[in-house]
N, C-alpha and C positions, 0 to 999 in steps of 0.2 A: 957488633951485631946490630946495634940500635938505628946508626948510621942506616946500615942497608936495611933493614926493616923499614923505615922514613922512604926511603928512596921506591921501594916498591909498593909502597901503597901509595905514594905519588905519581907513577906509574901506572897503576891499578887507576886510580882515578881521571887519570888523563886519556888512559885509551877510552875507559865511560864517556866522557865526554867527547868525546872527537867522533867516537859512535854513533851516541844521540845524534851529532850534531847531525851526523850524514845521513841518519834515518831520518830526519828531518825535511834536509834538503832532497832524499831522493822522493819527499812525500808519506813515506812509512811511517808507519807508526804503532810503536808496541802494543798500546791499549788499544788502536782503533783497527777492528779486522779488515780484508780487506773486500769491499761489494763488486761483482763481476757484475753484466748484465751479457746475460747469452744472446744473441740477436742469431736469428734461422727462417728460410722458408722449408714450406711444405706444396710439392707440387702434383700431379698427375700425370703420368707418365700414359700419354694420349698413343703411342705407337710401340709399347708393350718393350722396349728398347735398354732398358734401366739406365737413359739419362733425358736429360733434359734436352728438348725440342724448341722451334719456334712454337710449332704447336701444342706445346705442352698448355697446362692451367693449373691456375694456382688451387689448392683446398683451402679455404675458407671453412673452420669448425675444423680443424682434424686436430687430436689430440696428442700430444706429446710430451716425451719426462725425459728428463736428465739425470742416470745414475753416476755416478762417481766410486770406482773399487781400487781398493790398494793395489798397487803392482806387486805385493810379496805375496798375501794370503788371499786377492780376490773378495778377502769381507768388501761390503759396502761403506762406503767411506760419506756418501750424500747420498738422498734422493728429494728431486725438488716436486712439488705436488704436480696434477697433470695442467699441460698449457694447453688452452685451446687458439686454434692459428686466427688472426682475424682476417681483415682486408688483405686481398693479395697473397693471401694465403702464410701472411708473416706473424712469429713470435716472438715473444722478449720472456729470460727467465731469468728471474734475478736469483743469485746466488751470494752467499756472508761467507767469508773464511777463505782458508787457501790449501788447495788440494793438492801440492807440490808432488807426493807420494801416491798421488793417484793417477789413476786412467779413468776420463770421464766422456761420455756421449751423452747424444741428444737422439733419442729410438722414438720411431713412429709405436705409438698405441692403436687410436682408432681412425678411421674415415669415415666421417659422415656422407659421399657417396657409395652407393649402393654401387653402381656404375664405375667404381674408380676404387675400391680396396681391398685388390690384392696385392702383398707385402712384394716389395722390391727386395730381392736377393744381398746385393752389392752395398746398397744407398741405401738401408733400413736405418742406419744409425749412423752419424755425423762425431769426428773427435774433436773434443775442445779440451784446451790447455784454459787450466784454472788457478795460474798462479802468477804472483808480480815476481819472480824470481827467474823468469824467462829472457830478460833482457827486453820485451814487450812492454811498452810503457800505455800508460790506460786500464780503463775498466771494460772495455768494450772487446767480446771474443766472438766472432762470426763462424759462426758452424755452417760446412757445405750444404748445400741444401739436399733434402731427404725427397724422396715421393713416393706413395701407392702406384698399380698400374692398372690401367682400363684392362677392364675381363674382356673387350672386344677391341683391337688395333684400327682407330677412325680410316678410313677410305684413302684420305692424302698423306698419310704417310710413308707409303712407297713413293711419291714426288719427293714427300721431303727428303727421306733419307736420299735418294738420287743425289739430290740440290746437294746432299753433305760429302757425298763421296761414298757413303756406306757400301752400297749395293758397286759401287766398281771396285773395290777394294776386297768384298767379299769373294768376285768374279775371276779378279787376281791371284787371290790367294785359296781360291777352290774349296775342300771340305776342312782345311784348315781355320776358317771362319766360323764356324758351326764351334769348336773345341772353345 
């Protein structure tokens, strides 16, 4: 019995280290959690459409947070404090730890236009994956981009959507466009 007691904590000790080693080499590390940095715009939704246009605009000042809820019980798992958008209407949320067990987004809070914030239906909130256990190498997670929508639809964008195919596709497909 001595024999094989020797022989398994030899064992024991050897998959330890080949362990290490590989958290190592794949970057990991036990002590060190792991830092995301969320990267997102925030846009205006110029032709009432819920997506993004040529002539959409960026918000500059809009406000937004990133909750993270377990997938079993829905408790909250994160919340990072609010980010407001800068230039171009872009954010960065840095995020410690790893949320593997979670479902996480990035939801619009506020618009600082008056002119431009009412909540997009569809686009209010963006999902991001917040874990290195995804086969995703890096720290960097791009969330789709989010936008408000103008309380009044500007003038050119019956051209634009034209320009996109919208409105002949709508004409195709009759009252089934509307659903």
């Amino acid at each position: 019995m001595g024999k094989a007691y020797a022989n398994a904590i030899a064992f024991l000790f050897f998959a330890t280290c080949i362990s290490s080693c590989l958290d190592v080499a794949s970057g990991r590390s036990v002590a060190k959690p792991n830092k995301f940095m969320v990267v997102g715009h925030v846009y205006c939704d110029t032709c009432r459409v819920e997506f993004e246009t040529k002539i959409s605009q960026p918000i500059i000042g809009a406000i937004v947070k990133l909750e993270c809820r377990n997938r079993t019980d829905e408790s909250l798992t994160y919340e990072s404090p609010e980010i407001t958008t800068g230039s171009l209407g872009a954010y960065i949320i840095e995020v410690k730890g790893d949320y593997q067990d979670s479902d996480c987004e990035v939801g619009l809070v506020k618009s600082p236009r008056a002119d431009c914030n009412d909540l997009t239906e569809d686009w209010r909130k963006a999902r991001v994956v917040l874990t290195s256990l995804d086969g995703v190498s890096g720290n960097i997670r791009y969330a789709n981009n989010i936008g408000f929508k103008k309380k009044v639809a500007l003038p050119e964008c019956t051209k634009v959507l034209t320009e996109m195919g919208y409105y002949e596709l709508r004409d195709e497909l009759g009252s089934e466009a509307d659903a």
